[in-house]
N, C-alpha and C positions, 0 to 999 in steps of 0.2 A: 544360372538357375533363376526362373520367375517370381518373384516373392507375389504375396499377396497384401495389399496395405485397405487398414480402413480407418476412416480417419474423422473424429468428429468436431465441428466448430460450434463455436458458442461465437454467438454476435455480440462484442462488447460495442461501446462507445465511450471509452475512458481516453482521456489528457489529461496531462500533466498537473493540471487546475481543478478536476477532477475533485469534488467531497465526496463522502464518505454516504452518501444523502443521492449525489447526484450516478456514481456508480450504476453501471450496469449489469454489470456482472462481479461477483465476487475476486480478491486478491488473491485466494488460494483453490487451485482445483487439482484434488491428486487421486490417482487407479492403487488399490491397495486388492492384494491376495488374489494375484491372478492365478486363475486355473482353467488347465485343457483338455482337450479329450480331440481324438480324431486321427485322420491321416492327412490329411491336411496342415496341423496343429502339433506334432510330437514335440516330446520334450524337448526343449533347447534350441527349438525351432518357432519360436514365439514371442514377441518382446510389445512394450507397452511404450510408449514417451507422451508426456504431456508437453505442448511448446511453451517456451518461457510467457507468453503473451495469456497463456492459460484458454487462449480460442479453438484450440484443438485437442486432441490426444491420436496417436496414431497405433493403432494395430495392427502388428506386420507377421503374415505367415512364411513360411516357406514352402516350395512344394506345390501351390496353388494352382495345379492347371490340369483340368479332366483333357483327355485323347484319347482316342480309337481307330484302327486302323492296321495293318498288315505291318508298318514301321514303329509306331507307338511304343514310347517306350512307360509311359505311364499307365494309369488308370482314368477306366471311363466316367466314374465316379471319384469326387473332391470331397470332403466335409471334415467340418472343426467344427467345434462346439468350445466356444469361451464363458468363463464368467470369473467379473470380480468388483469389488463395491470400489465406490465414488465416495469421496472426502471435499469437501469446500467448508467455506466459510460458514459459523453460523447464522441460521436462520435466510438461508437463500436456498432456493430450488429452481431446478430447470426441465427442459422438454426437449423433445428432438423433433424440432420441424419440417427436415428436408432428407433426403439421402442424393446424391449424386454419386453414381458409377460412372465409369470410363475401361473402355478394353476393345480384345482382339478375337471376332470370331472365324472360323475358317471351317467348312460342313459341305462336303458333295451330298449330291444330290441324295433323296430318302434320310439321310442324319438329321436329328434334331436336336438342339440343346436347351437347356434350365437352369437358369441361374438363381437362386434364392435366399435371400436373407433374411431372418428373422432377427428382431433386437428390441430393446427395454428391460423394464425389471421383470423378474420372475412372477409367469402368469399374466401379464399385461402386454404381451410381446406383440409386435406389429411385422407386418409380412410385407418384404422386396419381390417380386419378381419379372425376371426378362426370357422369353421363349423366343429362339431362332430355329429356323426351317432351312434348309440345305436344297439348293445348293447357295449358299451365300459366303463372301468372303472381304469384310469389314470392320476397320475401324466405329466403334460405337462409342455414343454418350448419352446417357438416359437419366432421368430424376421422377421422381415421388416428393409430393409436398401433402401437409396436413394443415390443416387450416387451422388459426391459433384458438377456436374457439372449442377444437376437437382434440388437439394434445391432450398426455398423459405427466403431467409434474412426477416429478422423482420423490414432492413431499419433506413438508419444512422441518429441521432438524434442531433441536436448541442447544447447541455442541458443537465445535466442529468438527470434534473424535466420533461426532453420532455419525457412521455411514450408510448411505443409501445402500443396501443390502443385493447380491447376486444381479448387476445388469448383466444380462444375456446379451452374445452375439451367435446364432447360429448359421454358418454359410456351406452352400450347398454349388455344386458344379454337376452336369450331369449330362452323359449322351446318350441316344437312346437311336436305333433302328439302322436302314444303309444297309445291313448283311455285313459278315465276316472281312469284306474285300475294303468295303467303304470306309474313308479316314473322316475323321474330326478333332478338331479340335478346339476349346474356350477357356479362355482366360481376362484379365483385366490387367491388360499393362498401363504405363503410367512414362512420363516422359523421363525418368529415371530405371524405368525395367522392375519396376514395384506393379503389383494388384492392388487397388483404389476404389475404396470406394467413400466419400465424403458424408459427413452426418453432421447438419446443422444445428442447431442447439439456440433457444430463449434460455435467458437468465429471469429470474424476480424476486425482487426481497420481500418475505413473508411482512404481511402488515401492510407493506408498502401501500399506501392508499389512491398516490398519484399517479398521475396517466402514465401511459406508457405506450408507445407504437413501435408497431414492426411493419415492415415493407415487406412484400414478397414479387421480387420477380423473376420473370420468364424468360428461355430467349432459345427459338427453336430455330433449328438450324437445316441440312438435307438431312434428307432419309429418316426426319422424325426425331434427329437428336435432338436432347434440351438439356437444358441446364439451370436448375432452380436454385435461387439464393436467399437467405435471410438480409435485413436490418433492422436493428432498434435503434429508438431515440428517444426524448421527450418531446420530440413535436413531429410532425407528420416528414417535414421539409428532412430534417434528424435524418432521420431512420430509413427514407427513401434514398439520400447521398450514401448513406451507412450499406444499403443492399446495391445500388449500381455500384460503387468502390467494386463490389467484391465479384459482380458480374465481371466488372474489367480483369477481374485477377484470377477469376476462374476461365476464362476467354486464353489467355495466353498459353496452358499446355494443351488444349484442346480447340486451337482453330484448324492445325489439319484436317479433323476430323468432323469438323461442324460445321467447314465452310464459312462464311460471313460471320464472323461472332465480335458483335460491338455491340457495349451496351444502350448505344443510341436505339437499339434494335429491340429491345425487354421492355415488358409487356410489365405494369406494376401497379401492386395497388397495395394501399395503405389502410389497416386495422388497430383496432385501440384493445390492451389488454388491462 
């Protein structure tokens, strides 16, 4: 069975020596009062984990794959609708500055697919989307980035019981045309047989007066694949080893499908928040 996974990072750059000052991200980040809705999404079909490093959370469907076709044993239509509030440390907020997808599509000719994610807090939601045309039959990897000066903060909390209230994830799967005979099918697998899709995340501590940088880079691959990543630091040098690190770690489940994926090859540039 295909699951569906999305998974979002926050760019830390904490050691061990690490104060409490020099932090970049908070000691605590937890997903409280998860709720679903969908077919995508049923009950007991849906799980949350945030990883011990606190740079991610992972949300994982089950079910996750539209098809069409004479053999099809699913639906041409996917969707889930998630929401549940964020807890961290007081007085820190963050943003979600990249998304990275990875999957499988497969579309004879006249089939077309849509893949679409919406996510953020409630009413400030931002929009993923990937359109494929048939006949095509590939492995993909594709990213969306925002630029730090265009993010949405989640909003400083003086509590760390205050949570950031209903973040949305809306995802959509969908095939459309071909005739009755014509097959399709989209999904986003992952080199464990998960749906993935990655969401990068700034941290900053309210107040906080001194600089801060993040690195954003690039690194495009055939057929238009890419893959965007975050780093922060306190100095430009920081934050820029911070995001190639993570180009190299995001390069490893996805060089079949990128082709050349070394981060000698990313494309970056460095801004001050």
């Amino acid at each position: 069975m295909k699951r569906f996974a999305i998974i979002i990072f926050s760019l830390l750059t904490l050691s061990p020596l690490a104060t409490a000052q020099e932090a970049m991200a908070p000691s605590a980040f937890r997903i409280k009062d998860i709720k679903s809705s969908g077919d995508a999404c049923r009950a007991g079909r849906v799980s949350v984990n945030v990883s011990e490093d606190r740079e991610a959370f992972t949300v994982s469907f089950a079910d996750f794959v539209a098809e069409k076709g004479p053999n099809a044993t699913g639906e041409r239509r996917r969707a889930c609708r998630l929401v549940f509030d964020t807890e961290q440390d007081a007085n820190w907020e963050y943003a979600v500055l990249s998304v990275n997808m990875r999957g499988f599509v497969q579309l004879e000719a006249g089939v077309t697919g849509r893949q679409e994610t919406q996510f953020g807090t409630r009413g400030v939601e931002t929009d993923n989307v990937r359109e494929f045309v048939g006949p095509i039959e590939e492995d993909y990897v594709t990213s969306q980035s925002t630029n730090i000066s265009s993010v949405r903060w989640s909003g400083c909390k003086a509590n760390a019981a205050d949570r950031v209230r209903d973040f949305v994830v809306k995802a959509t799967a969908v095939l459309r045309g071909g005739g009755a005979k014509a097959s399709g099918l989209l999904t986003v697998d992952t080199i464990d047989g998960q749906l993935e899709q990655v969401y990068e995340l700034v941290w900053r501590r309210c107040g906080d007066k001194g600089p801060k940088f993040v690195a954003s880079c690039q690194l495009t691959g055939n057929k238009g694949n890419t893959i965007s990543v975050k780093g922060m630091g306190r100095n430009a040098d920081a934050a820029k080893a911070k995001a190639l690190a993570r180009v190299a770690q995001r390069c490893v489940p996805v060089k079949g499908r990128m082709g050349k994926c070394d981060q000698s090859l990313a494309q970056c540039s460095v801004s001050t928040f």
